[in-house]
GUPAPA-295455 format. One record per atom (N, C-alpha, C): residue number from 1; residue in one letter; atom name; x, y, z. Coordinates in Angstrom, 2 decimals, m for minus. Example, Ala and Ser with C-alpha at 12.3 -4.5 7.8 and 13.67 -1.06 7.14 Angstrom:
residues 2
<r n="1" res="a" atom="N" c1="13.19" c2="m5.69" c3="7.80"/>
<r n="1" res="a" atom="CA" c1="12.30" c2="m4.50" c3="7.80"/>
<r n="1" res="a" atom="C" c1="13.20" c2="m3.30" c3="7.80"/>
<r n="2" res="s" atom="N" c1="12.85" c2="m2.25" c3="7.08"/>
<r n="2" res="s" atom="CA" c1="13.67" c2="m1.06" c3="7.14"/>
<r n="2" res="s" atom="C" c1="12.90" c2="0.03" c3="7.87"/>
//
This chain:
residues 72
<r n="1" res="x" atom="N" c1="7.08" c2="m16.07" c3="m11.31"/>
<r n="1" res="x" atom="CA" c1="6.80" c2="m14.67" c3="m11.08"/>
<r n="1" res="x" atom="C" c1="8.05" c2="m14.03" c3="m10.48"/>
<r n="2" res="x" atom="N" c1="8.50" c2="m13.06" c3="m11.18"/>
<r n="2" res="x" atom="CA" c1="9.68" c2="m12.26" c3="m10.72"/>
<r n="2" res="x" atom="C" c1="9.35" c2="m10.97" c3="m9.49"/>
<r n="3" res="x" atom="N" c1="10.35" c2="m10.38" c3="m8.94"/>
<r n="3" res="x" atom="CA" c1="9.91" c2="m9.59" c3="m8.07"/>
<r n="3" res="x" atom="C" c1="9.28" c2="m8.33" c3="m9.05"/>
<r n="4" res="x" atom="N" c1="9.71" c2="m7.69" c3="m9.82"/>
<r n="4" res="x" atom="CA" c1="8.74" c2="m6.50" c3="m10.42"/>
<r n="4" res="x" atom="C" c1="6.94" c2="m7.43" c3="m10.21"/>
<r n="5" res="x" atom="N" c1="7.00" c2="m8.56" c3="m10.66"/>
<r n="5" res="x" atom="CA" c1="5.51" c2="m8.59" c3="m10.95"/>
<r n="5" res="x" atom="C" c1="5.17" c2="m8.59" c3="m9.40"/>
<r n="6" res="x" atom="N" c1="5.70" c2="m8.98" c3="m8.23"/>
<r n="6" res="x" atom="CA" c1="4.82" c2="m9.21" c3="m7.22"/>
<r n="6" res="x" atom="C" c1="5.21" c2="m7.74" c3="m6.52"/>
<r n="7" res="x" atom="N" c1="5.87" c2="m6.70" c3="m6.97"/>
<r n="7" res="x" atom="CA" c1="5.89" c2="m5.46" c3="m6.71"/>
<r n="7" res="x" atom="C" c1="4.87" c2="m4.50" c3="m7.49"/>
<r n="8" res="x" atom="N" c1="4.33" c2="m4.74" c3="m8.60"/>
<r n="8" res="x" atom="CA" c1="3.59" c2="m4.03" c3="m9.40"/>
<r n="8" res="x" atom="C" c1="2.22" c2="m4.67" c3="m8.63"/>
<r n="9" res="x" atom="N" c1="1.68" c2="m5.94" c3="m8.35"/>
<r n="9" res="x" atom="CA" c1="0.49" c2="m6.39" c3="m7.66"/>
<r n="9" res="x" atom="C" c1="0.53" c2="m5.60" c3="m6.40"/>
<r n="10" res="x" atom="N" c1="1.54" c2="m5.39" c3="m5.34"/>
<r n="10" res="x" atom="CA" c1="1.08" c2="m4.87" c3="m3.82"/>
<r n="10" res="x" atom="C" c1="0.93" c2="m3.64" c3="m4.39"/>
<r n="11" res="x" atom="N" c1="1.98" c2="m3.06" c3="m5.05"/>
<r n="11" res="x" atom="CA" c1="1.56" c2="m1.25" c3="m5.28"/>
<r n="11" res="x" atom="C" c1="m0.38" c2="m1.28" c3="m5.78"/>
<r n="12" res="x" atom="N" c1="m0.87" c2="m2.26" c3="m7.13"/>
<r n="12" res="x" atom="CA" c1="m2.09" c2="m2.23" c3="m7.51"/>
<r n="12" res="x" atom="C" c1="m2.94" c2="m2.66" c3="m6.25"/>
<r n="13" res="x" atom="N" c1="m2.50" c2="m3.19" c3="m5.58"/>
<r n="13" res="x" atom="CA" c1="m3.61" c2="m4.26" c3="m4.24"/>
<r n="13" res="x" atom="C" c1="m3.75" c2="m2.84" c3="m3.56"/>
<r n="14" res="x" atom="N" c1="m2.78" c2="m2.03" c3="m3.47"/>
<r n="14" res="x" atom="CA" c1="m2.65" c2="m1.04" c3="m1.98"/>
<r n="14" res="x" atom="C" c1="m3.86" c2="0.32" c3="m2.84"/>
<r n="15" res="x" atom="N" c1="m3.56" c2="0.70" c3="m4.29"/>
<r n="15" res="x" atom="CA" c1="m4.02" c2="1.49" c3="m4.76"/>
<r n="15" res="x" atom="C" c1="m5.60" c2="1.25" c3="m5.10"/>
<r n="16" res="x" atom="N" c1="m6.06" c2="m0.04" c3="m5.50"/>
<r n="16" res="x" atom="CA" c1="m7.12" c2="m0.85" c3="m5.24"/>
<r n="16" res="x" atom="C" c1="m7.91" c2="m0.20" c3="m4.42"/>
<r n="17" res="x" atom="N" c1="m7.68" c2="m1.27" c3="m2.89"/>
<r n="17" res="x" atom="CA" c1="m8.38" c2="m0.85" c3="m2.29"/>
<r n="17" res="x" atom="C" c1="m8.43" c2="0.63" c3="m1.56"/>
<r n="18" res="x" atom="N" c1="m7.18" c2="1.64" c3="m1.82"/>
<r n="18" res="x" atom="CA" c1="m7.48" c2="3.20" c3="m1.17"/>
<r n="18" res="x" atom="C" c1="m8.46" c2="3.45" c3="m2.18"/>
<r n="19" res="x" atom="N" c1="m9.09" c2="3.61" c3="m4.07"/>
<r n="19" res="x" atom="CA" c1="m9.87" c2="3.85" c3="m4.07"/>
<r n="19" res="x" atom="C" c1="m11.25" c2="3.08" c3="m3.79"/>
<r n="20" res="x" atom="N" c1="m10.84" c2="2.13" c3="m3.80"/>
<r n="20" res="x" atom="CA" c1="m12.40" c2="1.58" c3="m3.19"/>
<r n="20" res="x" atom="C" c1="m12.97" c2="1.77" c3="m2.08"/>
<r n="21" res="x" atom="N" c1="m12.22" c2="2.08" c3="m1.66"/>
<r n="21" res="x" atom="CA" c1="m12.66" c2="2.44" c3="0.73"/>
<r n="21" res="x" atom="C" c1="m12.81" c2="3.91" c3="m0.13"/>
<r n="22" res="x" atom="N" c1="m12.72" c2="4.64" c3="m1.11"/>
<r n="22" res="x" atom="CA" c1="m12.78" c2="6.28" c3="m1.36"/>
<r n="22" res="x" atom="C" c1="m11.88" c2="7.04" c3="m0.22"/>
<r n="23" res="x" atom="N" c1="m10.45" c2="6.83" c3="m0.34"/>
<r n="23" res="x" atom="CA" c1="m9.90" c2="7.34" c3="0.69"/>
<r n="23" res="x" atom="C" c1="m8.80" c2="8.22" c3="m0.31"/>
<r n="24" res="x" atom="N" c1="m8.32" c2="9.36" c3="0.09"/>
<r n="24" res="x" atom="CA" c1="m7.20" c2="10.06" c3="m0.81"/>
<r n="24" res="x" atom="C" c1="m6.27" c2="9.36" c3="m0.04"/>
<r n="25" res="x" atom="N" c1="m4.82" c2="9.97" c3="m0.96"/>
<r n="25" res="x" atom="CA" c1="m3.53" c2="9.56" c3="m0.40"/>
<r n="25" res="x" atom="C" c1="m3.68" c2="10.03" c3="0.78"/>
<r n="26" res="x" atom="N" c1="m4.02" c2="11.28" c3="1.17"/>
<r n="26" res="x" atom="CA" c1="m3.30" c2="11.92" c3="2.32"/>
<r n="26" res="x" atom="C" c1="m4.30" c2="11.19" c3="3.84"/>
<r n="27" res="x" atom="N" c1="m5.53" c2="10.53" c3="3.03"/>
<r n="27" res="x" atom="CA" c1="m6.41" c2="10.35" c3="4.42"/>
<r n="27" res="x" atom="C" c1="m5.97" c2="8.80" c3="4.22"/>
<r n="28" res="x" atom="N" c1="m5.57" c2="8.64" c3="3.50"/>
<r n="28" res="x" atom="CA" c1="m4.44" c2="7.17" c3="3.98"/>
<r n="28" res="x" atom="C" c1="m3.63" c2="7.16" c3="5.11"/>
<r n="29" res="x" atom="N" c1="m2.88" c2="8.39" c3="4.53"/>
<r n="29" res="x" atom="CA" c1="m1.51" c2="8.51" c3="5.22"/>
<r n="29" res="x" atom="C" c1="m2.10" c2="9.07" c3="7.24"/>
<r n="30" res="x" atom="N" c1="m2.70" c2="9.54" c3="7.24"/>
<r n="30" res="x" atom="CA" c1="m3.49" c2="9.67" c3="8.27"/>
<r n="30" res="x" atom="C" c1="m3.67" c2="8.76" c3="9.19"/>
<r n="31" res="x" atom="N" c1="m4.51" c2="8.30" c3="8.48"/>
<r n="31" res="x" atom="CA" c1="m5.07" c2="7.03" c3="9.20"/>
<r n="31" res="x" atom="C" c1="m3.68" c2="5.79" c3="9.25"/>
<r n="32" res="x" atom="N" c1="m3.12" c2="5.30" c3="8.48"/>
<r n="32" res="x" atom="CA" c1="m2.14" c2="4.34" c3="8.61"/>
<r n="32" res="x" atom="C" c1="m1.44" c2="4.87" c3="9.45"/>
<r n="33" res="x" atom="N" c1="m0.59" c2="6.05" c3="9.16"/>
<r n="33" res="x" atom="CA" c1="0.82" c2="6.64" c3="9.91"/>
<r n="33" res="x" atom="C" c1="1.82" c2="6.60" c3="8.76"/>
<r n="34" res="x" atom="N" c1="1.30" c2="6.30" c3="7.40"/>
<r n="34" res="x" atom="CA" c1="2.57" c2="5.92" c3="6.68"/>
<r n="34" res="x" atom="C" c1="2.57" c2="7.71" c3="5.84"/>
<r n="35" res="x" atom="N" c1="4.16" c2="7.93" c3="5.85"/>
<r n="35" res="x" atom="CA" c1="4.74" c2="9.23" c3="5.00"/>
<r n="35" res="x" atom="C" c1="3.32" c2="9.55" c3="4.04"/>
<r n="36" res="x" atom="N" c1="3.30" c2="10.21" c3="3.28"/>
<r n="36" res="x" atom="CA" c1="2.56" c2="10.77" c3="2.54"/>
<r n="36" res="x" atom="C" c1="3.24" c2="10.10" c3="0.94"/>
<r n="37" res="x" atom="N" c1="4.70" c2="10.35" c3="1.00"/>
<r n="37" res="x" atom="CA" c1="5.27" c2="10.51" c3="0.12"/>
<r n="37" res="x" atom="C" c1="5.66" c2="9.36" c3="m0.45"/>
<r n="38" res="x" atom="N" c1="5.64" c2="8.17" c3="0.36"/>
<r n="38" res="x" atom="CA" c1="5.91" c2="6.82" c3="0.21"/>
<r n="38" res="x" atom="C" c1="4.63" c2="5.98" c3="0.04"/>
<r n="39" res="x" atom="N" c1="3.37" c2="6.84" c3="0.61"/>
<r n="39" res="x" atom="CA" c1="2.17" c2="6.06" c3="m0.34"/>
<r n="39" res="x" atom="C" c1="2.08" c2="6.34" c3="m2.09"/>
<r n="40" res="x" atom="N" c1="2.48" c2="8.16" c3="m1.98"/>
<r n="40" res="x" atom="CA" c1="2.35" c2="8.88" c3="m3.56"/>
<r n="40" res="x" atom="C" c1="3.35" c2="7.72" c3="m4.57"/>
<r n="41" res="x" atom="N" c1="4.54" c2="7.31" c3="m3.71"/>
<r n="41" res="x" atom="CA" c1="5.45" c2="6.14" c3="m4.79"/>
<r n="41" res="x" atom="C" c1="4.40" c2="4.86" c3="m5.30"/>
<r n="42" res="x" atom="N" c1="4.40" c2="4.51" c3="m4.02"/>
<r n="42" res="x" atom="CA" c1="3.13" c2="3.16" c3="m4.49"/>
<r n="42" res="x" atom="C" c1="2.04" c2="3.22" c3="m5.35"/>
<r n="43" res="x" atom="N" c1="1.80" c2="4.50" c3="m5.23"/>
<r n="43" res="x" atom="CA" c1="0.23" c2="4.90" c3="m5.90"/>
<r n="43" res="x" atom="C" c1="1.03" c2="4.65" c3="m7.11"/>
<r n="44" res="x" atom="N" c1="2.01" c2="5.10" c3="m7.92"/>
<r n="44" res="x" atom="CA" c1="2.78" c2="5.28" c3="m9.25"/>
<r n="44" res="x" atom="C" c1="3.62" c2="4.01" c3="m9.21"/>
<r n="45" res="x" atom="N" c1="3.08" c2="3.01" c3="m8.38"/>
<r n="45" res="x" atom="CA" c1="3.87" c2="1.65" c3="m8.94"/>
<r n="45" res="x" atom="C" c1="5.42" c2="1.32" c3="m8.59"/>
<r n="46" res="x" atom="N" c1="5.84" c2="2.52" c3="m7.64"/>
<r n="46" res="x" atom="CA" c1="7.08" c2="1.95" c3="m7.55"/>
<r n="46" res="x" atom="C" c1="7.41" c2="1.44" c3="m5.51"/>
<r n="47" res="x" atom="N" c1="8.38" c2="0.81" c3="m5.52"/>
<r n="47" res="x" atom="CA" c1="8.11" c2="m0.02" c3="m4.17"/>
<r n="47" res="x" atom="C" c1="9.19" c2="1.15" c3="m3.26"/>
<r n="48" res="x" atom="N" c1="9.17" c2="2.01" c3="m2.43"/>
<r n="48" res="x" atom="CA" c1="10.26" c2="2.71" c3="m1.87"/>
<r n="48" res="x" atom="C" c1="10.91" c2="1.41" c3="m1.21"/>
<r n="49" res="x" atom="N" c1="12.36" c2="2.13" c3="m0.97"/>
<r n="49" res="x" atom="CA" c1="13.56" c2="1.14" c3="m0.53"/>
<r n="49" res="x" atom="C" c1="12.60" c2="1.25" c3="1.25"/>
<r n="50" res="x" atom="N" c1="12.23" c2="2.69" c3="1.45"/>
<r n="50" res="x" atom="CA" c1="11.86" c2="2.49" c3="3.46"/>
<r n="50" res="x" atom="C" c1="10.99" c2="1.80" c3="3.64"/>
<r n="51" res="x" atom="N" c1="10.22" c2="1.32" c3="2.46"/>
<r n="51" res="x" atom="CA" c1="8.80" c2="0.24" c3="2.93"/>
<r n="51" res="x" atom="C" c1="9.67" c2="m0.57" c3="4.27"/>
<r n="52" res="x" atom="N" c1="8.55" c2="m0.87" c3="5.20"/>
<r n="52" res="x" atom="CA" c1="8.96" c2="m1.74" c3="6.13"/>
<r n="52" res="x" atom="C" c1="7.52" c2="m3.15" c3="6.48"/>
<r n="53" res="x" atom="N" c1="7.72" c2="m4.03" c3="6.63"/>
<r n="53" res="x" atom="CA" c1="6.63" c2="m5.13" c3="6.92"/>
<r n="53" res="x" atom="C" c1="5.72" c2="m4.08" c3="7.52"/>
<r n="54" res="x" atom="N" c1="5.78" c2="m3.49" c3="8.84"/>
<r n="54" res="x" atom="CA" c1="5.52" c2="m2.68" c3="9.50"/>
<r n="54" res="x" atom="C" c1="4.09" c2="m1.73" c3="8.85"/>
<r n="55" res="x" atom="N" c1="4.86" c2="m1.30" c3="7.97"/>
<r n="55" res="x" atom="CA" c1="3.93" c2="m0.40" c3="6.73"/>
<r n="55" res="x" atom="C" c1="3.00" c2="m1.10" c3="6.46"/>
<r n="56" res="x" atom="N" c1="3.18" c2="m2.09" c3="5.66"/>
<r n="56" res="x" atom="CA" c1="2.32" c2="m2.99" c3="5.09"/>
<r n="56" res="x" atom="C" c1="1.31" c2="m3.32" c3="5.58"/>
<r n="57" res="x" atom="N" c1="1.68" c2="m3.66" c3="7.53"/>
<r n="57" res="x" atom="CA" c1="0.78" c2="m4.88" c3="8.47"/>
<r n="57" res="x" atom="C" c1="m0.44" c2="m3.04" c3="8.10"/>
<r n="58" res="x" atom="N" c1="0.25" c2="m1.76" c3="8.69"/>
<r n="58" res="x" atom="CA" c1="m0.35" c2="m1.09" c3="8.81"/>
<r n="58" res="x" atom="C" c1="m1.64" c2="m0.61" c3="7.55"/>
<r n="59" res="x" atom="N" c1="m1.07" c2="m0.75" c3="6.68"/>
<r n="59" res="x" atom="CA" c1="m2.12" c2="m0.57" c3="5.46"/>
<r n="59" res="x" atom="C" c1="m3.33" c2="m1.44" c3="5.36"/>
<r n="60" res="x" atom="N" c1="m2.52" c2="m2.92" c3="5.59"/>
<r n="60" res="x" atom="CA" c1="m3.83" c2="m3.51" c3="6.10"/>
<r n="60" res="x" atom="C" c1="m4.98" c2="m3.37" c3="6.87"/>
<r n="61" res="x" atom="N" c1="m4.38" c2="m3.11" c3="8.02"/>
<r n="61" res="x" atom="CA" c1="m5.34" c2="m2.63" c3="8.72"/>
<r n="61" res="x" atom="C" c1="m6.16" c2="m1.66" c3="8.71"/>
<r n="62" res="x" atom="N" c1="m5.81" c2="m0.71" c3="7.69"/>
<r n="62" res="x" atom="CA" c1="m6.81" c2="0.13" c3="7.80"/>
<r n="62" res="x" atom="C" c1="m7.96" c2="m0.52" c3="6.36"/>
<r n="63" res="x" atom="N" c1="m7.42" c2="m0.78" c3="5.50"/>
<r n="63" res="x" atom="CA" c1="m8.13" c2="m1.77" c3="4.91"/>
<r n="63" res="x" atom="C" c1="m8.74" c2="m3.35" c3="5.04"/>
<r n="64" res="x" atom="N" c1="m8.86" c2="m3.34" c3="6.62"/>
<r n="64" res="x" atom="CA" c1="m9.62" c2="m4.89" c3="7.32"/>
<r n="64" res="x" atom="C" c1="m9.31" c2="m5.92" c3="6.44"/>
<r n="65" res="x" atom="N" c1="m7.49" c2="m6.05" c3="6.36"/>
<r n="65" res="x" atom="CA" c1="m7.85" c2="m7.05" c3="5.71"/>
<r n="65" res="x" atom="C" c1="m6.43" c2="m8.11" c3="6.23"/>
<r n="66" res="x" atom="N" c1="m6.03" c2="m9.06" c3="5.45"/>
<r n="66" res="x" atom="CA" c1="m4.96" c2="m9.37" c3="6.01"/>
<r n="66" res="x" atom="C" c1="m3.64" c2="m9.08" c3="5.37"/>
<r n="67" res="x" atom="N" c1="m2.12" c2="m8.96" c3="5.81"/>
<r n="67" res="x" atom="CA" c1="m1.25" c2="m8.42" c3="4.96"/>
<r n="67" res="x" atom="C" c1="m1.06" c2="m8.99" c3="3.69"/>
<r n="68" res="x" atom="N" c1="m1.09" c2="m10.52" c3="3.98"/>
<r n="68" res="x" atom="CA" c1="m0.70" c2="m11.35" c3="2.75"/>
<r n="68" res="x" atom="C" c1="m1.77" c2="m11.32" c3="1.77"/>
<r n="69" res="x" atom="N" c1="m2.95" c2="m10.47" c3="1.68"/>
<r n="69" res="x" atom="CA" c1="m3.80" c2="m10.46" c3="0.63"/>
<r n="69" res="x" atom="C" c1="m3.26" c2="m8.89" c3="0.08"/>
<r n="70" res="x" atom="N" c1="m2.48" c2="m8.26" c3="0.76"/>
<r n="70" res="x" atom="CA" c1="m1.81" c2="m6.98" c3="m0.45"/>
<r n="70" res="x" atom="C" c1="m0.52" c2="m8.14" c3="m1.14"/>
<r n="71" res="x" atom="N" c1="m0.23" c2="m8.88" c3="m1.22"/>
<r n="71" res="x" atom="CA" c1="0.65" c2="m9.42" c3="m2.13"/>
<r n="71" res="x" atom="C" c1="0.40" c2="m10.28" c3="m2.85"/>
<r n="72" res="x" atom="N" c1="m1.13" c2="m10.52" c3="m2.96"/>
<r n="72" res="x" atom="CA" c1="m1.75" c2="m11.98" c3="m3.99"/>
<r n="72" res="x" atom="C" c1="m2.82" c2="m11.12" c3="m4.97"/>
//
């Protein structure tokens, strides 16, 4: 598995579960703390260069889950 594929899975894992919790981008961005504009990339599959672990731990959490299950 190359990095596009395990970049195309977290962008789908992250977009996943925002519609399944029924959450918009922006009540993402809310609730996480993450830009608005750097979820709108993910939502469209692409990985921004500012992603930080940070982001990630945070997305999790608002989706109860653990980080390493947005990358499987």
């Amino acid at each position: 598995m190359d990095i596009q594929d395990k970049v195309f899975i977290f962008c789908e894992n992250v977009r996943r579960r925002r519609e399944n919790a029924g959450l918009s981008l922006l009540e993402l961005s809310q609730r996480s703390g993450i830009r608005l504009k750097l979820l709108e990339s993910l939502d469209q599959g692409r990985l921004p260069h500012s992603l930080m672990v940070a982001d990630a731990s945070s997305l999790a959490k608002v989706f109860g889950c653990d980080m390493s299950d947005l990358f499987q």
